[in-house]
C-alpha positions as a Markdown table, in Angstrom:
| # | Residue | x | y | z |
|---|---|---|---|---|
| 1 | Unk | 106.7 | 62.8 | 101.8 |
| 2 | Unk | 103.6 | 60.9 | 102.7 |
| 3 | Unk | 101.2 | 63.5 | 104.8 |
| 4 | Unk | 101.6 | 63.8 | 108.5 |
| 5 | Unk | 97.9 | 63.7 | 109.0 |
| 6 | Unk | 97.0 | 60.8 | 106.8 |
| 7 | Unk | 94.5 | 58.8 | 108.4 |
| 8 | Unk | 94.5 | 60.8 | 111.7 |
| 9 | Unk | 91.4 | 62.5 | 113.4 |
| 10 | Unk | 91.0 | 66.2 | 113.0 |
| 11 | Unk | 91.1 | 66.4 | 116.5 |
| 12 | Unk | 95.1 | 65.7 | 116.4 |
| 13 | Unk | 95.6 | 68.0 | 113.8 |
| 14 | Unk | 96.7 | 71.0 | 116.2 |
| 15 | Unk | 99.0 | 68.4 | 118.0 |
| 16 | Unk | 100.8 | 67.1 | 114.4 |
| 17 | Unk | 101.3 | 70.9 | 113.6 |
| 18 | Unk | 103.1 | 71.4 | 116.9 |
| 19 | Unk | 105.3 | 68.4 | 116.1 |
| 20 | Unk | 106.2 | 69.6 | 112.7 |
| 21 | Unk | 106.8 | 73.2 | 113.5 |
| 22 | Unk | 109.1 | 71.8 | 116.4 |
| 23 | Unk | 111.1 | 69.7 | 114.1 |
| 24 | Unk | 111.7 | 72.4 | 112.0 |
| 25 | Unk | 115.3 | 74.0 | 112.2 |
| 26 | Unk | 114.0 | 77.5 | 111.7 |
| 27 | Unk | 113.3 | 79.3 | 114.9 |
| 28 | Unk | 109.8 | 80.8 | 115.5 |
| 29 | Unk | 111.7 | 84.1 | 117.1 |
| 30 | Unk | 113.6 | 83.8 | 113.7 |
| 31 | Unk | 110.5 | 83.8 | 111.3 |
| 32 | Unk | 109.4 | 86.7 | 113.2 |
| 33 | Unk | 112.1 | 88.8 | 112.9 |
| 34 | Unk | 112.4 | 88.7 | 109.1 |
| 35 | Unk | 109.0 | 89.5 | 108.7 |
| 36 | Unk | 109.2 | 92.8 | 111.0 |
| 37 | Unk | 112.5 | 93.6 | 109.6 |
| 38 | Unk | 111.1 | 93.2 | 106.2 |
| 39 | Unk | 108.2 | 95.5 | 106.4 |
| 40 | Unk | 110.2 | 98.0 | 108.0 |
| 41 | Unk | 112.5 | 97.9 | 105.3 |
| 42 | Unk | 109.8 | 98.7 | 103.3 |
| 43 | Unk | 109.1 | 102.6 | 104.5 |
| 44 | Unk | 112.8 | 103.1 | 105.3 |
| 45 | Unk | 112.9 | 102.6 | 101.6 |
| 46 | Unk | 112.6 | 104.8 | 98.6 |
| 47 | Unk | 111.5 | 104.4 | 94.8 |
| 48 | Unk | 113.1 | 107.3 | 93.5 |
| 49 | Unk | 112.6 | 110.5 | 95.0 |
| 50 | Unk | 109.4 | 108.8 | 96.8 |
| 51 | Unk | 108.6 | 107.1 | 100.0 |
| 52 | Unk | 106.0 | 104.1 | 100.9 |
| 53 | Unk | 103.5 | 105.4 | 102.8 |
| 54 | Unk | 104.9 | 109.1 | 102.5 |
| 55 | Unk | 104.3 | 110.0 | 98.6 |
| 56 | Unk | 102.8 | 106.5 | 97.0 |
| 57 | Unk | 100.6 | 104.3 | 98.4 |
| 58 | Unk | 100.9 | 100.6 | 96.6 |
| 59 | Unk | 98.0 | 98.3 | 96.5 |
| 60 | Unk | 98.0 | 95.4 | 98.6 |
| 61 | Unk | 99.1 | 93.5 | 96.0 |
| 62 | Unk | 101.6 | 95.0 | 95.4 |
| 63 | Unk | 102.4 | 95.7 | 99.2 |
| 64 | Unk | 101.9 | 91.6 | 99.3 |
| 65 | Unk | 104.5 | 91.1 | 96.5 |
| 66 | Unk | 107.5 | 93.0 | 98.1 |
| 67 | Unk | 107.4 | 91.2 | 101.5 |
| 68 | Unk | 107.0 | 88.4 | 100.0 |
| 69 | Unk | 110.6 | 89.1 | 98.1 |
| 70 | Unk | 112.1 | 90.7 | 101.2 |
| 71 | Unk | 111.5 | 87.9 | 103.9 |
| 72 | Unk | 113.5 | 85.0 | 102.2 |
| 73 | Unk | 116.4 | 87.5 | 101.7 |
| 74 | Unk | 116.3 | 88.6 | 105.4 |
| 75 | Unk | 116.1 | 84.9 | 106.5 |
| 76 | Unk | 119.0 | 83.9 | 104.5 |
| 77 | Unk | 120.9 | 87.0 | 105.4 |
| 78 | Unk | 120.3 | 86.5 | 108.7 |
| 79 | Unk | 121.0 | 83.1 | 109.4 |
| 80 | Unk | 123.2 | 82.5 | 106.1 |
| 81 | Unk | 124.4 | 78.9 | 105.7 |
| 82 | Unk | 122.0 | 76.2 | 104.4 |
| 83 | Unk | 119.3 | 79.1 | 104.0 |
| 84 | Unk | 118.7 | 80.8 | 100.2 |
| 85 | Unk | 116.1 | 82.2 | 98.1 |
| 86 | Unk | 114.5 | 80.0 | 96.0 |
| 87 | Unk | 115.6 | 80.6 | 92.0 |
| 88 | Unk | 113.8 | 78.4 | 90.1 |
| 89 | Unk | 110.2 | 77.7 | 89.1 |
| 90 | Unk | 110.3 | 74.4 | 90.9 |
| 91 | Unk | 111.9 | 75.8 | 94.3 |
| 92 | Unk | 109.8 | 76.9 | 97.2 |
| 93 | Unk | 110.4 | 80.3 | 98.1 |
| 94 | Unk | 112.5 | 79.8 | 101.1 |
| 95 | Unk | 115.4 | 76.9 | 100.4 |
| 96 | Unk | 116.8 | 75.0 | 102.7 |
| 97 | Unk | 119.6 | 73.0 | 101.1 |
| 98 | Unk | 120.1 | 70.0 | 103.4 |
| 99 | Unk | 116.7 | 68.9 | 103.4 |
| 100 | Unk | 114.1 | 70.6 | 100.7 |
| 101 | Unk | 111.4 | 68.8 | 102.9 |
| 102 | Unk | 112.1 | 71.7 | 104.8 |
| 103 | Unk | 111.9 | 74.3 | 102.8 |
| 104 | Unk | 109.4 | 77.2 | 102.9 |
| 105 | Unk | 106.7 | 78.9 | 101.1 |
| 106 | Unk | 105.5 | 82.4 | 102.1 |
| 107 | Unk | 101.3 | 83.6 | 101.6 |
| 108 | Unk | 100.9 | 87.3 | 102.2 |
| 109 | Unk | 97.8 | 89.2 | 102.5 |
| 110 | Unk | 95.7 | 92.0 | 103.9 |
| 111 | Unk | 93.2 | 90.4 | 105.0 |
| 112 | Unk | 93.2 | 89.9 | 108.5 |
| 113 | Unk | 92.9 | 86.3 | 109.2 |
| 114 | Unk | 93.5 | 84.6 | 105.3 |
| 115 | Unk | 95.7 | 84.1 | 103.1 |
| 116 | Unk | 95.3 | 82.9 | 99.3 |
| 117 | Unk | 96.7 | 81.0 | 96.3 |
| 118 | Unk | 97.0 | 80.5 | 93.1 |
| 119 | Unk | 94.3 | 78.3 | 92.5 |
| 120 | Unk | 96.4 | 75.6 | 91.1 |
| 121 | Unk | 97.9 | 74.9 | 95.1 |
| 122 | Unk | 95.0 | 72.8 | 95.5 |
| 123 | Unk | 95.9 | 70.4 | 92.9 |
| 124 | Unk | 98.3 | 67.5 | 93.6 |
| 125 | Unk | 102.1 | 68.5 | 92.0 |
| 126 | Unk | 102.6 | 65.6 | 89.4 |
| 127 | Unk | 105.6 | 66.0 | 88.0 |
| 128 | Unk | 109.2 | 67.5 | 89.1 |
| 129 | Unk | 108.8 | 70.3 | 86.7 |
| 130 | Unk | 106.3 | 71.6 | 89.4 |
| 131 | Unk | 106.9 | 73.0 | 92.5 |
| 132 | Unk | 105.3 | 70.8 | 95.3 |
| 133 | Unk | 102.6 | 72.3 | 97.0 |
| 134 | Unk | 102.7 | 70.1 | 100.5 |
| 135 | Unk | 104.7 | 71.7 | 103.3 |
| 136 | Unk | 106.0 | 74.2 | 105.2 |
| 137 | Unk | 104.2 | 77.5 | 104.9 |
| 138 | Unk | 104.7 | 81.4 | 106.6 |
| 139 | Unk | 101.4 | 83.1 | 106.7 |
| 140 | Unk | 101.7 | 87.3 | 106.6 |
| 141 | Unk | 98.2 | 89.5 | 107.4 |
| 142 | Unk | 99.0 | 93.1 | 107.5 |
| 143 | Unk | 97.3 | 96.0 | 107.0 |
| 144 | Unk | 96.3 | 98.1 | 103.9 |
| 145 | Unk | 96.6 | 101.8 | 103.5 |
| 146 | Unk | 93.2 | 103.7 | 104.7 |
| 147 | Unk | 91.9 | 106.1 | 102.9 |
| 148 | Unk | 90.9 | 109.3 | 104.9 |
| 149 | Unk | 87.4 | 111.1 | 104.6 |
| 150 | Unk | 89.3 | 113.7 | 102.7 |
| 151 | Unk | 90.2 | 111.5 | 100.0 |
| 152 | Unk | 93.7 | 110.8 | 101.2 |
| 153 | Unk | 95.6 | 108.0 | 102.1 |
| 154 | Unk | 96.5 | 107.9 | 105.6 |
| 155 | Unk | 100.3 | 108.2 | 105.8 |
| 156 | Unk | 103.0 | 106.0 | 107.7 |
| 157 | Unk | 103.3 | 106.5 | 111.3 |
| 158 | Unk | 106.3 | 105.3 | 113.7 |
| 159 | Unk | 107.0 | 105.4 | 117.4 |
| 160 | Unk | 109.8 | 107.5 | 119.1 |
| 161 | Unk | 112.4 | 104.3 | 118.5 |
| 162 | Unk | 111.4 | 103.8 | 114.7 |
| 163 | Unk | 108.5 | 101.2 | 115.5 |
| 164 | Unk | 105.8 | 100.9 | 112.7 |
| 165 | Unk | 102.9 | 101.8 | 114.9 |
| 166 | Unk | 100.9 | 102.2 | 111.0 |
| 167 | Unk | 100.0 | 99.9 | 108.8 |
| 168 | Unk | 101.4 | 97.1 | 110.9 |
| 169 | Unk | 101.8 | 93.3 | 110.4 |
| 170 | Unk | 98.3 | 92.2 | 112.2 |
| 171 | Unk | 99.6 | 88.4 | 112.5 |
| 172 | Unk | 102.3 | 85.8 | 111.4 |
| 173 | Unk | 101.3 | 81.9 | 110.8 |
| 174 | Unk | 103.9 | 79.0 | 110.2 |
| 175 | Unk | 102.5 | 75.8 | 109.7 |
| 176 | Unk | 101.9 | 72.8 | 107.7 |
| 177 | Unk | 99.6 | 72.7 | 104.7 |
| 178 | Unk | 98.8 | 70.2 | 101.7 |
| 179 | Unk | 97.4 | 71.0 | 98.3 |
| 180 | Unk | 93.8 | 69.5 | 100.1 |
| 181 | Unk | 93.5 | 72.4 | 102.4 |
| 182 | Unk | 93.3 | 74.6 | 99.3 |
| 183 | Unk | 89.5 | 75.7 | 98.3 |
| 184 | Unk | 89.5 | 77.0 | 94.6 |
| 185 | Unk | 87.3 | 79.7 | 93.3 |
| 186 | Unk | 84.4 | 77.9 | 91.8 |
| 187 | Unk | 84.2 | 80.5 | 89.2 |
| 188 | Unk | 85.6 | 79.1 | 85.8 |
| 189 | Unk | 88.0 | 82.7 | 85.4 |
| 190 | Unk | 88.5 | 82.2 | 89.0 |
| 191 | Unk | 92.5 | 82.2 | 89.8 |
| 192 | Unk | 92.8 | 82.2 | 93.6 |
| 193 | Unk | 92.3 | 79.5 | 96.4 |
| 194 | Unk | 91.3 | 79.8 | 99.6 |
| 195 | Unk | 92.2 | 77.8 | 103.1 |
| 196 | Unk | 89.6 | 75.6 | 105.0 |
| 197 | Unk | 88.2 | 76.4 | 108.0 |
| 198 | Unk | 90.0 | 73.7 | 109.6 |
| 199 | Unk | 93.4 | 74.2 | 108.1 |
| 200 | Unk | 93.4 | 77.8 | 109.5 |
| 201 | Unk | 92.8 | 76.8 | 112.8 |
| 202 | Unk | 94.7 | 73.8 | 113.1 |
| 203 | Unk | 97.6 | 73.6 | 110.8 |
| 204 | Unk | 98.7 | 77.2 | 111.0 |
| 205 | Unk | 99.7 | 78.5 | 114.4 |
| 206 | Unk | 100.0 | 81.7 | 115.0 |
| 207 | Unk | 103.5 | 83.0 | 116.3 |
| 208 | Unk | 103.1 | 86.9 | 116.4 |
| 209 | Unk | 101.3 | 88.7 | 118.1 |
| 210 | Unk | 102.4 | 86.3 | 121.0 |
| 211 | Unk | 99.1 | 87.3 | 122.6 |
């Protein structure tokens, strides 16, 4: 697919992004939901005898890792059909079967406005044994446990109707990237990539919180 914003100015960027999001058939209400549900499925979950947040208290790696497993099998649970998780190496994470143009890849993080990659996003895909960079893209911020001035974690916390009030999702992003809005580590052992300050703020838009 030749790049919506070949050859435009960066000042239609935001514009392209709404197009794009517009034309595709998931909902934004949709996207939201999955997240949500997934990381409350998370701490209504238990590893053994333990609890999330009660008992253990998982890096946000590893915190990263599980939503990112969860919200394709929400999304393709919930809306079924022409929605799966992707299988193969060369899949994005969410498939969508009648058109993989629309398909989906999901970034989690704790930081609270970025989200990374595997430095290799910001080189082109050559071949069809690789999964193509370029496209649609769910962006997840939440927030890591805190550790308390006694030296414990701070623990899950809900609301009287089963809310997460803590650690909570601080944002959710859908957009449109390309392997060129990917910065890599300039360190030689460096494996992550980074967005540019213009693809955060024009090809992601932010969807929750809604204010």
């Amino acid at each position: 697919m030749t790049s919506p914003y070949q050859n435009k100015n960066q000042s239609s960027w935001l514009k392209i992004t709404e197009e794009l999001i517009e034309k595709h058939p998931l909902e934004n209400e949709q996207i939201v939901n999955a997240v949500l549900t997934s990381w409350k499925q998370i701490f209504e979950s238990k590893i053994g005898p333990l609890s999330i947040g009660v008992q253990i208290f998982p890096t946000p790696q590893i915190m990263s890792n599980i939503i990112h497993e969860l919200i394709p099998y929400n999304l393709a649970q919930r809306i079924g059909g022409n929605y799966r998780v992707g299988i193969t190496k060369t899949e994005k994470d969410i498939v969508y079967e009648p058109d993989a143009k629309y398909s989906v890849e999901i970034k989690a993080s704790s930081s609270k406005n970025d989200i990374y990659a595997d430095r290799s996003y910001a080189q082109p895909s050559l071949d069809s044994d690789t999964k193509d960079k370029n496209g649609y893209y769910i962006g997840v911020n939440f927030e890591k446990f805190e550790t308390l001035n006694d030296g414990e974690y701070r623990k899950v916390e809900f609301d009287e109707n089963g809310n997460i009030l803590y650690p909570k999702i601080n944002q959710i992003k859908f957009g449109y990237l390309e392997h060129t809005d990917w910065i890599p580590q300039s360190s030689a052992k460096g494996q992550q990539a980074r967005l540019t300050k213009e693809s955060k703020k024009y090809k992601l838009i932010k969807l929750y919180p809604s204010s």
